[in-house]
C-alpha positions, 0 to 999 in steps of 0.5 A: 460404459468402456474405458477410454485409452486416452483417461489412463494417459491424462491420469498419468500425465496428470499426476506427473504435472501435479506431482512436480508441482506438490514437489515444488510446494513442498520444498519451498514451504520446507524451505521457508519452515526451515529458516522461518526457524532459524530466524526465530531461533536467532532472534529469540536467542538475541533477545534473552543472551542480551538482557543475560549479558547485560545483566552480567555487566549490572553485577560488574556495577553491583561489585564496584559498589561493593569494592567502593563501600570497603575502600571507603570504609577501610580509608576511614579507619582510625587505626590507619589514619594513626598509622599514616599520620605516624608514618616516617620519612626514614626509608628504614623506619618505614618497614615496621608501618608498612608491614602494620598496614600490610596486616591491617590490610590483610584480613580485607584481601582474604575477605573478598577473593575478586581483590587480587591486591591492595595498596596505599600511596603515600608521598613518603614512600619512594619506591613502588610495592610489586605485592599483592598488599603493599604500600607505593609511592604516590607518583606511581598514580600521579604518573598514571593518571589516576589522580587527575581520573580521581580529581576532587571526589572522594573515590572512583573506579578506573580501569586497569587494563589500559596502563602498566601495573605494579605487580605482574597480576592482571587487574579489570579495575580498581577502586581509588579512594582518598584518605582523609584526617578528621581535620580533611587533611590528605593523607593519602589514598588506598586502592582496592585492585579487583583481579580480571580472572575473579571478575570474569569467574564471579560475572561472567562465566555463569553466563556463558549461554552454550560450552562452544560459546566466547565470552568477554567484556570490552570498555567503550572503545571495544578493548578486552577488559576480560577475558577468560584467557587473561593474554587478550586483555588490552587487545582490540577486540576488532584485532582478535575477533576481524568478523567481529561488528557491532551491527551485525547478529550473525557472523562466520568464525573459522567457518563456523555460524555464530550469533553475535549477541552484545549487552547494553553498556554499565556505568563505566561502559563496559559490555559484555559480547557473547559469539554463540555458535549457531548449531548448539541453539538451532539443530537445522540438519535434524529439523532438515531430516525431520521435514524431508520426511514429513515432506515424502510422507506427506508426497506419497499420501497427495500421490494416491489422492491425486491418482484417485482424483485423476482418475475421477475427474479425467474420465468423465472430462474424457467423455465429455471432449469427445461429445464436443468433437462429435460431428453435430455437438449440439444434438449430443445426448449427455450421460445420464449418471454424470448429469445427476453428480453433485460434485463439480463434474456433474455441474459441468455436465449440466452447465454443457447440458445449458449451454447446448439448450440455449445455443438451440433457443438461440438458432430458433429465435435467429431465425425468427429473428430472420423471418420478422426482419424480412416483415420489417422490410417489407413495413418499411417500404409500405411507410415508403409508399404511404408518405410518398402518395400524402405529398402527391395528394398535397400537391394534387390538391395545392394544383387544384387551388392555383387553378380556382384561383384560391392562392391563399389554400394553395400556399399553406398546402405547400408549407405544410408539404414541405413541413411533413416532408423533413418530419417525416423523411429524416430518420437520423438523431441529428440534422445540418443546422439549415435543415433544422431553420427550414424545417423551423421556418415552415413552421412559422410561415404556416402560423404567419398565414393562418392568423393572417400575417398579423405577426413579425418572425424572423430567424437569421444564421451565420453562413458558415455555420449553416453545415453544421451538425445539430440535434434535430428538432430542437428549434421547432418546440422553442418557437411552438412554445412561444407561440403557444404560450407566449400569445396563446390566441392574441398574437397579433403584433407579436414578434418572434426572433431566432438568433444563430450566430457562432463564437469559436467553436460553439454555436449560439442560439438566441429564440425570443419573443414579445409574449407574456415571459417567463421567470427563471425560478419557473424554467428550472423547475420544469428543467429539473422536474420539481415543477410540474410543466403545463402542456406546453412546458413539455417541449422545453424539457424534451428539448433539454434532454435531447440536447443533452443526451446527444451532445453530452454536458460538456458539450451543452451549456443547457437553457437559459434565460436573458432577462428582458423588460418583456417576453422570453429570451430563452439561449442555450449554447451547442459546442460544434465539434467533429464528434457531433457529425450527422450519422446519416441523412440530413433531412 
């Protein structure tokens, strides 16, 4: 088989549509890779750098215990209680006890690097001590607060930044402690002043996560309390670092991505807050060069696949569109080689094949179905003539009774005529209601004159109802019924009624007798099928079913029964809506 022109330019065309699409794919799916990645690079960073960062802020509390148990222990210390007890109130006298308090103290300070000073306040002491150990006035803590911070308790930590210090070196905290005699009296009190570089350098620095990264500690109401430049402490931590927010992980420092990771607070509620610069956890531009070349690679290889496929699957559909264009498709002879493919083609080959198959078979039986319409017709219009010629024949003979003068034979001929006449002349599922009473009153009048006008029937129906559309024959088997069933062969002084009257837009049917009943719990048996009806119990449920086939549930109220001393009272409602037009002849 040739080449087709036209295959090499869907294949084209194909690859470049395919191609433009695999390009969109696979630059999205790098896309989302891309910050799927970083996405999780910045929560798994957000994760770890705060259980580190709040882990730094544990060793803070871990140092103030530490710091809290000297001060205790040096505040109880006998040697120190006989020097303050002993301490003098002469300013000149004073300097031998501050210096012996100042050596006692000393091995304390060289003991515990984060301890940049240490002092006691006592209220003989005027002045305020500026070095590193010394001894001070207590009104230089009153005046801080410090003492109303300490109130009743034996010691606390405070923090330093907030107010002017002694000496010119930073403190993060001090621990303040009461001295107390053997007998509770006050001595004084004794802080130990932990130094904001050590702090940082002992719980903080070894923490910090990259080099890049900025790392310090802020109290509750975001204030530096270290740092690793000592010049930002006391500053708002909002002033120096504007991006900074607490709701936010990542923010934009000097042009630069950081993620902003914070702690969870320790017991003096300090935290530690950490800007860890994106590019030194999450290397997008190598991971952006590594899927630009997966994404090329992976572009050539669905390329060559897609020009192979193409290639594959346009020629065969190339064939197969100009088969359909042909001039006669349906008596086109496909390939062989492409009917016995296994693959998708060939099960399109073979579905076309199908297709023209039945569409064939279907000619055929139109045509047949052409052929066997004509024989209807021409049925039809023989049952046309067969009626036509029976109520000829009843008339004939009905002429012939008048003229033997036997007037009884030709009125039930004339009742029967008209009764055939609208069984066998409508061919409609619905009547007007006049019909269904006349049809239903014949009926009657060929009982009433065959067991010799022995009984009493009477059917009556509001006017203004007499056009409307009702299902057909559903009268007739009522009244049968009665008959039937309710006299059987004594039917001599039975009374028979039907009742039509309207009540809004529903029509409401009353057929009644004098005859032997019916219970209710029978009725419904026979209605619901799980009582096997007698012969005569067919004409109920026929009756039933077709009611409610043709008008709907909704529309039907179903067959009921109104109690009675004697006979039946069977009542059912129809509703007379639009939707029950008749649908053609009315009988």
């Amino acid at each position: 088989m040739k080449r087709r022109p036209g295959s090499r330019r869907i294949a084209s065309s194909m690859m470049i549509s395919f191609g433009s699409i695999i390009v969109a794919i696979v630059f999205l799916i790098s896309l989302v890779f891309f910050l799927n990645a970083q996405g999780s690079a910045v929560s798994t960073t957000l994760e770890s750098n705060e259980k580190v960062l709040t882990g730094a802020m544990e060793r803070v509390d871990d140092l103030h215990n530490i710091i809290t148990q000297i001060s205790f222990y040096v505040a109880s210390d006998p040697g120190l209680h006989r020097l303050l007890r002993e301490y003098p109130s002469d300013p000149a006298e004073q300097i031998g006890y501050q210096n012996q308090i100042c050596s006692f103290l000393t091995q304390f300070w060289l003991n515990r690097p984060e301890v940049v000073g240490i002092c006691v306040y006592l209220d003989k002491v005027q002045s305020v001590s500026t070095s590193s150990i010394g001894v001070s006035s207590t009104k230089f803590a009153r005046d801080r607060g410090w003492l109303d911070i300490l109130g009743n308790r034996r010691g606390v930590i405070i923090n330093g930044h907030g107010a002017p210090l002694r000496s010119s070196s930073p403190i993060a905290s001090l621990s303040l402690v009461t001295i107390l005699d053997h007998d509770e009296s006050l001595l004084g009190y004794i802080s130990f002043e932990i130094s904001n570089r050590n702090l940082y350098i002992q719980c903080l620095s070894a923490n910090q996560a990259t080099p890049g990264s900025v790392l310090f500690a802020v109290d509750e109401n975001w204030k530096i309390i270290s740092h690793v430049d000592p010049s930002m402490v006391n500053l708002d931590a909002r002033a120096v670092y504007p991006f900074f927010s607490p709701n936010k992980l990542l923010v934009n420092m000097n042009g630069e991505k950081m993620i902003q990771v914070i702690g969870e607070p320790n017991r003096v509620k300090w935290r530690a807050v950490e800007f860890i610069p994106l590019r030194e956890v999450f290397n997008g531009w190598a991971l952006a060069a590594s899927l630009a070349f997966i994404s090329v690679c992976g572009l050539c290889l669905a390329l060559m696949l897609l020009y192979l496929m193409s290639v594959r699957i346009t020629r065969p559909i190339v064939v197969l569109s100009s088969i359909m264009k042909e001039k006669n498709p349906l008596q086109a002879v496909l390939p062989g080689p492409y009917l016995t493919l296994t693959d998708e083609i060939g099960q399109l080959y073979r579905s076309y094949d199908d297709m023209i198959q039945k569409q064939n078979q279907l000619i055929d039986e139109l045509e047949k179905l052409k052929e066997d319409e004509k024989e209807a017709e021409l049925n039809a219009l023989r049952s046309q003539m067969n009626p036509h010629f029976m109520y000829n024949t009843l008339d004939y003979i009905s002429w012939m009774a008048q003229d033997s003068n036997m007037p009884e034979i030709s009125r039930m001929l004339t009742l029967l005529s008209k009764f055939l006449r609208i069984c066998l002349t409508s061919s409609t599922m619905k009547c007007a209601l006049k019909t269904e009473v006349e049809h239903t009153k014949a009926y009657l009048d060929i009982f009433y004159a065959r067991y010799g006008y022995s009984f009493h029937r009477s059917i009556s129906a509001d006017e203004d109802i007499m056009e409307y559309p009702v299902p057909q024959f559903i009268l007739q088997p009522l009244v049968e019924n009665s008959i039937i069933h309710g006299f059987g062969k004594d039917i001599r002084d039975a009374v028979i009624d039907v009742q039509i009257h309207r009540d809004g837009t529903w029509m409401l049917f009353d057929v009644t007798d004098n005859g032997k009943g019916m219970s209710e719990a029978r009725l419904r048996g026979i209605l619901e099928g799980t009582e096997e009806p007698s012969m005569n119990g067919y004409g109920l449920k026929n009756v039933d079913d077709r009611i409610r086939s043709i008008c709907g549930p909704a529309r039907y109220s179903g067959l009921s029964l109104y109690p009675r001393a004697k006979g039946t009272c069977i009542h059912f409602e129809i509703q007379a809506l639009s939707e029950l037009d008749q649908d053609g002849d009315n009988g």
